[in-house]
C-alpha positions in Angstrom: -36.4 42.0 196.7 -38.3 43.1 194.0 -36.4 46.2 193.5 -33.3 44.1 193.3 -34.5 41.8 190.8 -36.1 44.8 188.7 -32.9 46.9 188.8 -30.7 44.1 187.9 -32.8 43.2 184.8 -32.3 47.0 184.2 -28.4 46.7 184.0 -28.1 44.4 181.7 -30.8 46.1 179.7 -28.8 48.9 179.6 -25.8 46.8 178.4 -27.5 44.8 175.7 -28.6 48.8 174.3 -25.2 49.5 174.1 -24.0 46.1 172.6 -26.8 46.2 169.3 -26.3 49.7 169.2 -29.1 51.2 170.0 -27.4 54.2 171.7 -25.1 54.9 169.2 -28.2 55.6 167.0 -29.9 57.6 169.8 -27.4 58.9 172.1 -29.8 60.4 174.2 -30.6 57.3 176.2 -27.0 57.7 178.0 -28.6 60.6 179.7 -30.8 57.8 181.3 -27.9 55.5 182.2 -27.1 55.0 186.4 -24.7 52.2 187.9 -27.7 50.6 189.5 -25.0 47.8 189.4 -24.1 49.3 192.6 -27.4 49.4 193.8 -28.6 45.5 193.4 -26.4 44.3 196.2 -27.1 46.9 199.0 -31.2 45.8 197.7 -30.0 42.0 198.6 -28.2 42.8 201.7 -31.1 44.7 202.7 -33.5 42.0 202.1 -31.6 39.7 204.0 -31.7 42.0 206.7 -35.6 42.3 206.6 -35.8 38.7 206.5 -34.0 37.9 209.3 -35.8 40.9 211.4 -32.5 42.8 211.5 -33.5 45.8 209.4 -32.5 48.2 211.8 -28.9 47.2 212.0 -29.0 47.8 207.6 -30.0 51.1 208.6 -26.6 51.6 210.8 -24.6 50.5 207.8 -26.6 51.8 204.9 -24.3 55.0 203.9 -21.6 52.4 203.8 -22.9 50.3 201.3 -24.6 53.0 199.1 -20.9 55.2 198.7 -20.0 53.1 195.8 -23.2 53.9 193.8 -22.6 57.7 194.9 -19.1 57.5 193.8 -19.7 55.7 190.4 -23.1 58.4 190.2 -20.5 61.2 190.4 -18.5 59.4 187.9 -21.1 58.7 185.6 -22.3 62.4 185.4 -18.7 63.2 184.3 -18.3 61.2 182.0 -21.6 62.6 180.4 -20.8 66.0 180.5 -17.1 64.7 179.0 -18.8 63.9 175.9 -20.6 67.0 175.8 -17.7 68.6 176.0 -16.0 66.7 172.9 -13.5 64.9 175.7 -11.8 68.0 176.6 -11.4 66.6 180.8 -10.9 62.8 180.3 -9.8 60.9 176.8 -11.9 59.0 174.8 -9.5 55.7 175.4 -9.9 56.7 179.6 -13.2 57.0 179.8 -13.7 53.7 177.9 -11.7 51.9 180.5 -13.5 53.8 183.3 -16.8 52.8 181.5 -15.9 49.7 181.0 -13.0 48.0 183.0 -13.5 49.9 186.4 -17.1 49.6 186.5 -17.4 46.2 186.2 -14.8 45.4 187.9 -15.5 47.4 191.2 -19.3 45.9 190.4 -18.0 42.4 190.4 -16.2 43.2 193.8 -18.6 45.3 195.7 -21.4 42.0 194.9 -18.7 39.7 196.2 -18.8 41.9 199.3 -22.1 41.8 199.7 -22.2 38.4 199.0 -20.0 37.8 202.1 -21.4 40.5 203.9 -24.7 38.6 204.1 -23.1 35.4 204.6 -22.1 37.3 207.9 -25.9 38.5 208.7 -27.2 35.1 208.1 -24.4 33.5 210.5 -25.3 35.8 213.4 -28.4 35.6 213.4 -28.3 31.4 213.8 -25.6 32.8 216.3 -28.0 34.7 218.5 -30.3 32.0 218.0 -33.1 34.8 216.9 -34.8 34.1 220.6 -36.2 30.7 219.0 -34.6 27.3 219.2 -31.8 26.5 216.9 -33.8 24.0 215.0 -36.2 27.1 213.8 -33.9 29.6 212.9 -31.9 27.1 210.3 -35.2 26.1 209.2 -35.7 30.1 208.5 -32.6 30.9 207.7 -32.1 27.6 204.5 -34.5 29.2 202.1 -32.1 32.3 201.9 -29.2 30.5 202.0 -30.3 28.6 198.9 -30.8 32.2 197.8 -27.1 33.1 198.7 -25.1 30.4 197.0 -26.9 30.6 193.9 -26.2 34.4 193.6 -22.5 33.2 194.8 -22.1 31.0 192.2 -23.1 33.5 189.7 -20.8 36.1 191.4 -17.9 33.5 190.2 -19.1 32.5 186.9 -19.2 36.0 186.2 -15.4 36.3 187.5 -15.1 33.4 185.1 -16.1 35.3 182.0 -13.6 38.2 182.8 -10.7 36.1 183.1 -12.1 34.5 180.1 -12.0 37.5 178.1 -8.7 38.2 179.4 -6.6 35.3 178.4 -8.4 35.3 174.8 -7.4 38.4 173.0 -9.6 36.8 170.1 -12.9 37.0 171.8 -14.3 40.6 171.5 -17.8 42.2 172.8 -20.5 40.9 174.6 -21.1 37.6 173.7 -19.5 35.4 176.3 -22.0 37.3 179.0 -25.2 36.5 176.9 -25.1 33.1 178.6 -24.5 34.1 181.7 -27.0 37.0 181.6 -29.3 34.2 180.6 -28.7 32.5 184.0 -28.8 36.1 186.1 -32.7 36.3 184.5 -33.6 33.0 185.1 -32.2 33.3 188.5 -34.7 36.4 189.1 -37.6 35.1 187.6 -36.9 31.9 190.0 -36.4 34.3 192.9 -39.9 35.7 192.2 -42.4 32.4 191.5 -40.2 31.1 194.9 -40.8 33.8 196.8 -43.9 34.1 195.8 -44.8 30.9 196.7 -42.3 30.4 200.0 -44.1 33.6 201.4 -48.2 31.9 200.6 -47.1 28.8 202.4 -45.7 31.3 205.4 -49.1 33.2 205.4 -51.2 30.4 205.0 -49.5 28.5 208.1 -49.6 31.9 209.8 -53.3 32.0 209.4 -54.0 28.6 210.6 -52.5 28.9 213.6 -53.8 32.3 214.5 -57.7 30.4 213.8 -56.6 27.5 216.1 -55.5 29.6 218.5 -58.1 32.2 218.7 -60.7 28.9 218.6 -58.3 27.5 221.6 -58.3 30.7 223.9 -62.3 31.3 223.3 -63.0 27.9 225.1 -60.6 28.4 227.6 -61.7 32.1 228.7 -65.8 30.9 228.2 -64.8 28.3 230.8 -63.6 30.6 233.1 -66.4 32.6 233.0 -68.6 29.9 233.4 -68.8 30.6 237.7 -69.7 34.4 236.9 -71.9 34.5 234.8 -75.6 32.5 233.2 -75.9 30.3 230.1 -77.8 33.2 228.5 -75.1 35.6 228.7 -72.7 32.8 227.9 -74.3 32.1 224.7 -74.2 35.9 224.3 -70.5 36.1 224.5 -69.7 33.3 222.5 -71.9 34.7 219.8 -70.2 38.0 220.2 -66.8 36.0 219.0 -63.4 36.5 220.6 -63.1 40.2 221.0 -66.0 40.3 223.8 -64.4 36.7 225.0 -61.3 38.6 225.8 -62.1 41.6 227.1 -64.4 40.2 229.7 -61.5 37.8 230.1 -59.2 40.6 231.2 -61.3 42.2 233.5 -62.2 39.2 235.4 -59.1 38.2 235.9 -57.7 41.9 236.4 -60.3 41.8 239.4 -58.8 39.1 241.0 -56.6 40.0 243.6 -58.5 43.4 244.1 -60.0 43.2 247.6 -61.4 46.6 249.0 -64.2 48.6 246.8 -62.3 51.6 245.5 -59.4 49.2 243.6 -62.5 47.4 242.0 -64.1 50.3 241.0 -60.9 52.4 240.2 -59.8 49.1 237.9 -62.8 48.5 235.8 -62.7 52.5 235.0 -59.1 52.2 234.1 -60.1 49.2 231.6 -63.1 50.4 230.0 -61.2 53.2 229.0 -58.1 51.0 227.8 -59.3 48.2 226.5 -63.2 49.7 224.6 -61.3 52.6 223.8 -63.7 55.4 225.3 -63.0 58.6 226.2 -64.1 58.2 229.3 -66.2 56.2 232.5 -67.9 56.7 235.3 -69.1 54.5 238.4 -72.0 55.5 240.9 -72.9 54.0 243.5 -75.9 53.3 245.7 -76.1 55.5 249.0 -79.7 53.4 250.6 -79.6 56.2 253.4 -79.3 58.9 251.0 -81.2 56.9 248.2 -78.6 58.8 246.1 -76.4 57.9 243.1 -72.3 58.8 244.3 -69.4 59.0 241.6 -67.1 56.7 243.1 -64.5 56.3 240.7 -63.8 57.7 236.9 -61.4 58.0 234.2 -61.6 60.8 231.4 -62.2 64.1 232.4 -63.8 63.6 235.3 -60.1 61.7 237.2 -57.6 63.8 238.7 -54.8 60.8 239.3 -54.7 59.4 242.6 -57.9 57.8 242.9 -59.4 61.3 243.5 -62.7 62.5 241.2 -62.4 65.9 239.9 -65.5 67.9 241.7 -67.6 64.5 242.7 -71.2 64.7 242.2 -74.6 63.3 243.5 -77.8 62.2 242.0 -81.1 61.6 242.9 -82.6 58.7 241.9 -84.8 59.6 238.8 -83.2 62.7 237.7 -80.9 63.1 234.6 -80.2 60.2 232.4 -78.1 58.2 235.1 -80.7 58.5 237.9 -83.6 57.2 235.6 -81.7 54.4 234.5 -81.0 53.4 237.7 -84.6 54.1 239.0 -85.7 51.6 236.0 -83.2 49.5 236.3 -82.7 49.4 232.4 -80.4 50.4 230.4 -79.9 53.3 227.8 -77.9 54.3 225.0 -78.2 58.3 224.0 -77.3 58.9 220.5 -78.0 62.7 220.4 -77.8 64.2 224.2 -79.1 67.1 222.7 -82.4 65.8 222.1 -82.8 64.8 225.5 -84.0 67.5 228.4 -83.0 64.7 231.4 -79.0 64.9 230.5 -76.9 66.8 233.7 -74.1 68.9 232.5 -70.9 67.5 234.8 -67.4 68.6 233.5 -67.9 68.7 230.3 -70.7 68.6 227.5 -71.1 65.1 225.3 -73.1 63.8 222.2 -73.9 60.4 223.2 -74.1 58.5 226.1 -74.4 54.7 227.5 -75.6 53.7 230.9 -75.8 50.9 232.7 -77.4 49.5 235.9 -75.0 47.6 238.3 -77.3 45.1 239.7 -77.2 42.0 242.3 -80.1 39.8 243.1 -82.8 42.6 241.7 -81.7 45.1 243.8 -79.7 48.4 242.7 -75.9 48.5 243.2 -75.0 51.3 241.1 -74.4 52.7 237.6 -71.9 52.4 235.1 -71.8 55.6 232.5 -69.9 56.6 229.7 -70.3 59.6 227.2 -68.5 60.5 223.9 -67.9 63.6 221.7 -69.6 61.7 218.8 -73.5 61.5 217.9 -74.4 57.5 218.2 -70.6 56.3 218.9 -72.5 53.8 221.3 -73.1 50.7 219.8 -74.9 47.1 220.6 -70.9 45.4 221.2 -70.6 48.3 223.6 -73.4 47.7 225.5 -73.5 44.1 225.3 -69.5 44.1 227.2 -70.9 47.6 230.0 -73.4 44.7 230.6 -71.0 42.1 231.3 -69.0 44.5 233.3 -71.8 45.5 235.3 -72.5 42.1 236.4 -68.6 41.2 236.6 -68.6 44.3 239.3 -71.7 43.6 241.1 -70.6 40.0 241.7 -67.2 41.1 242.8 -68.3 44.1 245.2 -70.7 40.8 246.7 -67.9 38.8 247.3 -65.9 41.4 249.0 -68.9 42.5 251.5 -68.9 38.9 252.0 -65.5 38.6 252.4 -65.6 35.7 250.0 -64.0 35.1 246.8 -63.1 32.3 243.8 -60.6 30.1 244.9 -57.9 28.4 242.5 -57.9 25.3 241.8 -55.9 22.7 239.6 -58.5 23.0 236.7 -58.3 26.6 236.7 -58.7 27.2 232.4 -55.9 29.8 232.4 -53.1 27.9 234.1 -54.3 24.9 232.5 -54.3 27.3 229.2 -50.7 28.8 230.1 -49.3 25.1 230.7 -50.7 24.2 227.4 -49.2 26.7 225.8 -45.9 26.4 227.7 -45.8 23.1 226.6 -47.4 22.8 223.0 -45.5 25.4 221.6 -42.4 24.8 223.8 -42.2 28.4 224.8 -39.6 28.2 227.3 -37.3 27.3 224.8 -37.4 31.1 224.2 -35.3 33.3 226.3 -36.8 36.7 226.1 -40.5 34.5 227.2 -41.7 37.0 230.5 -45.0 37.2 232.7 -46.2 39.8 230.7 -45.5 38.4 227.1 -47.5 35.3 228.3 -50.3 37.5 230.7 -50.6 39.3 227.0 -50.9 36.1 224.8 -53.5 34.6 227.9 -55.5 38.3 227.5 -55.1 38.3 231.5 -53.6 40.9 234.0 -50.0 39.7 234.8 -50.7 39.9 238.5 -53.5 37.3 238.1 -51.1 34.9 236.3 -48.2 35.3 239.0 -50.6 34.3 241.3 -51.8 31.5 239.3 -48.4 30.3 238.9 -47.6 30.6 242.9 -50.7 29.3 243.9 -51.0 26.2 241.7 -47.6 25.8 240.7 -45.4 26.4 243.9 -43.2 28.7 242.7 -42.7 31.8 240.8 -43.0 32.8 237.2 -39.2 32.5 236.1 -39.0 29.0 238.5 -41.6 27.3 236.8 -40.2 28.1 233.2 -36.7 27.1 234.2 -38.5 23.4 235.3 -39.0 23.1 231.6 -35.7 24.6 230.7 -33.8 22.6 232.8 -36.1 19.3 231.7 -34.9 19.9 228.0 -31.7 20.5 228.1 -30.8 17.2 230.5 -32.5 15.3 227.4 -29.8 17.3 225.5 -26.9 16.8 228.0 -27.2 13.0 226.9 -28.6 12.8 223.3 -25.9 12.1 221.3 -27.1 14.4 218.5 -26.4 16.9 220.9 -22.8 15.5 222.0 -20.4 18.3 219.7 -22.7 21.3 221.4 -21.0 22.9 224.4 -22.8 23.1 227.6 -23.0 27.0 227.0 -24.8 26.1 223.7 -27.1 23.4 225.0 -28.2 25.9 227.8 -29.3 28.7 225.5 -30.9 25.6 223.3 -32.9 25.2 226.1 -34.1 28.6 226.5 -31.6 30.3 229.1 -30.3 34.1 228.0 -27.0 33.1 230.1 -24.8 30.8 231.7 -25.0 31.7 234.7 -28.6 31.6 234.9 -28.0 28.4 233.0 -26.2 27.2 235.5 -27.7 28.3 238.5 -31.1 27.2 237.5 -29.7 23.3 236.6 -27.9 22.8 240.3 -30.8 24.3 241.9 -33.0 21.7 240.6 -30.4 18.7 240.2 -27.9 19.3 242.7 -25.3 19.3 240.4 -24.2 21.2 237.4 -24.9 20.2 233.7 -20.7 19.0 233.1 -21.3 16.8 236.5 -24.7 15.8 235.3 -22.9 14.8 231.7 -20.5 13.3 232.8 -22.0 11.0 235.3 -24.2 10.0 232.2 -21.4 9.4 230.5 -19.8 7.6 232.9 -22.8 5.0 233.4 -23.2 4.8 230.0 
């Protein structure tokens, strides 16, 4: 947009130069002279196409909207070498006309196109809806309208002004486009402060809701913490802000429906990795009859796919850096290996290191390790979550020995969370919604959610969204603001991708299908 408004200034810069004179004294400055005239509107179309997230379908068109400017580029460098060459290719009274009459002409065309060209864009998306409901893509979609008709209305005033020109032989020059050049600036400079100030307000709102949100999810993910781990370590996590909050979040929640050892242990090695970004992890554990530390599961270097540990070792309990850690049963972070005689070469040679006892009710469980590349890369965050982890695991592996587990209840924080959100927001009035969009936007595995959903809600993922989806659209069915929108149209209102899912859905639930439903209202009524 900027570009637009700055090159369109430029042409009729280039104009008034031209009309004082200017060039005639210094005939130089036609050197400098392009038909960015040609250029302005594929700058508009473009920005409508940014605005409305469509930018890669400008891209598919872009060589068609840019072959005028090339054209009238061509053209232009012609008619410069033309004068060079004293007019020997075109006349003086031809190139006038092409300088003057087909230019601005074929300007005053091409910005019409455009003009309608984005009209199109801005109708297709409200079409397509933009996967929000209708109500929020007009409410996107008005500030650039207002943007549209105004350029519009120029686009015809300027028509005006030609015709003008044409009917009065008397009226020579410039000076009937002065005025409207007055307008095209103060149309640009109004395009900036309201811009300006249209994309503050989006920002600002943007911000607010990512703070209330972020405040939201930290209370609902401490909550569901709150049967895993101690106020200490609570207060901890709070003070350790949202970032710790949701990756303990994840694991916890990744861990759920893991019952045997090796899918615990293979899962919080996959997530260290993933979500703290190391380079790689390791999990020992506690052989009592051997009193030796086992690698039981690793990713990095050290995992050769398939749940399978590339040449597994064993440690004694005091030697190396892992086996004292886990004979003291305190942790250690290793900024410079090098300096430290206890560290075991395994597969290959690190720089720092951070280990971790795994520990349940005093007594040794295991250890969870992790080395880097880097001198000190191990930091307080990092050990503060291996911690976390390491209690996470130990109370899991408990609870599978056991054969016990946490059950789900009504007041579980993450369905009550995902219904909140569901609901607040009206999500399901979005048709591309999925498990895994909301598992990511809940910072939880997707399997836990499914089972949340099954468990506490009775039926699957897509069911329990189509409840709401069906719930709106019957309020729609008999609203009369809705009474000129087809049934098609009220069922992608509501959040369906189709009508036969639409469809399908609605009789499932009612019995009957949204005409019958309407109708019977109607009928009533």
């Amino acid at each position: 947009m900027l570009w637009f408004i700055l090159l369109s200034n430029l042409v009729i810069l280039q104009v008034i130069l031209i009309d004082i004179g200017l060039t005639k004294s210094f005939p130089i400055l036609l050197l400098f002279y392009l038909p960015f005239q040609f250029l302005c509107p594929v700058l508009f179309v473009a920005f409508t196409y940014s605005y409305v997230d469509r930018f890669g379908f400008f891209k598919k068109y872009r060589f068609l909207f840019l072959l005028p400017f090339g054209i009238f580029l061509v053209l232009y460098t012609l008619l410069k070498v033309n004068v060079f060459l004293d007019y020997a290719w075109i006349s003086k009274g031809m190139a006038a006309w092409i300088g003057a009459e087909l230019d601005e002409n074929s300007a005053l065309a091409f910005s019409l196109f455009a003009a309608l060209w984005n009209y199109r864009v801005i109708r297709r998306y409200e079409n397509e809806l933009g996967g929000f409901p209708y109500q929020l893509v007009i409410k996107k979609t008005a500030w650039l309208k207002k943007i549209f008709v105004i350029m519009t209305v120029l686009c015809f005033l300027w028509v005006l002004v030609i015709l003008y020109l044409k009917i009065d032989e008397n009226v020579s020059g410039h000076g009937p486009y002065y005025p409207l050049w007055l307008l095209f600036i103060g149309y640009y400079v109004g395009c900036l402060i309201w811009g300006s100030k249209h994309i503050k307000q989006v920002e600002d709102k943007k911000t607010t809701e990512k703070a209330t949100l972020r405040s939201v999810n930290e209370n609902f993910q401490i909550s569901g913490l709150q049967k895993i781990f101690s106020e200490t370590e609570l207060s901890a996590i709070q003070e350790s802000r949202h970032q710790v909050t949701e990756i303990l979040g994840y694991f916890a929640t990744s861990l759920f429906d893991k019952n045997t050892e090796s899918d615990v242990l293979w899962d919080i090695v996959k997530n260290c990795i993933s979500k703290l970004k190391l380079e790689d992890c390791v999990i020992y554990l506690h052989d009592k009859k051997s009193n030796m530390l086992v690698q039981k599961a690793a990713f990095g270097d050290k995992d050769m796919g398939g749940k399978k540990i590339v040449s597994p070792i064993e440690i004694p309990l005091g030697k190396g850096i892992v086996g004292s850690v886990a004979q003291n049963l305190q942790w250690e972070i290793v900024n410079d290996i090098s300096q430290d005689s206890r560290y075991l070469f395994d597969v290959r040679s690190a720089k720092s290191e951070l280990t971790v006892p795994i520990i349940h009710e005093n007594n040794l469980v295991g250890v969870l390790d992790s080395e880097n590349s880097m001198k000190g890369f191990f930091t307080e965050k990092h050990l503060l979550v291996f911690q976390l982890i390491a209690k996470l695991t130990a109370t899991k592996l408990y609870q599978i020995k056991k054969n016990t587990g946490i059950s789900l209840t009504d007041d579980n924080c993450y369905y009550k969370q995902f219904v909140s959100w569901l609901e607040g927001q009206k999500k399901y009035l979005d048709p591309n919604l999925s498990l895994q969009i909301s598992s990511e936007h809940l910072n939880i595995s997707p399997g836990y959610l499914s089972q949340i959903i099954n468990q506490l809600g009775g039926i699957n993922f897509s069911e329990f969204v189509n409840v709401y989806r069906v719930n709106a659209s019957k309020k729609m069915l008999i609203n009369p603001e809705f009474g000129n929108y087809t049934i098609l149209a009220i069922g992608l209102e509501a959040g369906f991708n189709s009508k036969s899912a639409f469809y399908n859905a609605f009789k499932k639930q009612t019995g009957e299908t949204p005409s019958e439903y309407r109708q019977r209202y109607l009928m009533v009524s």
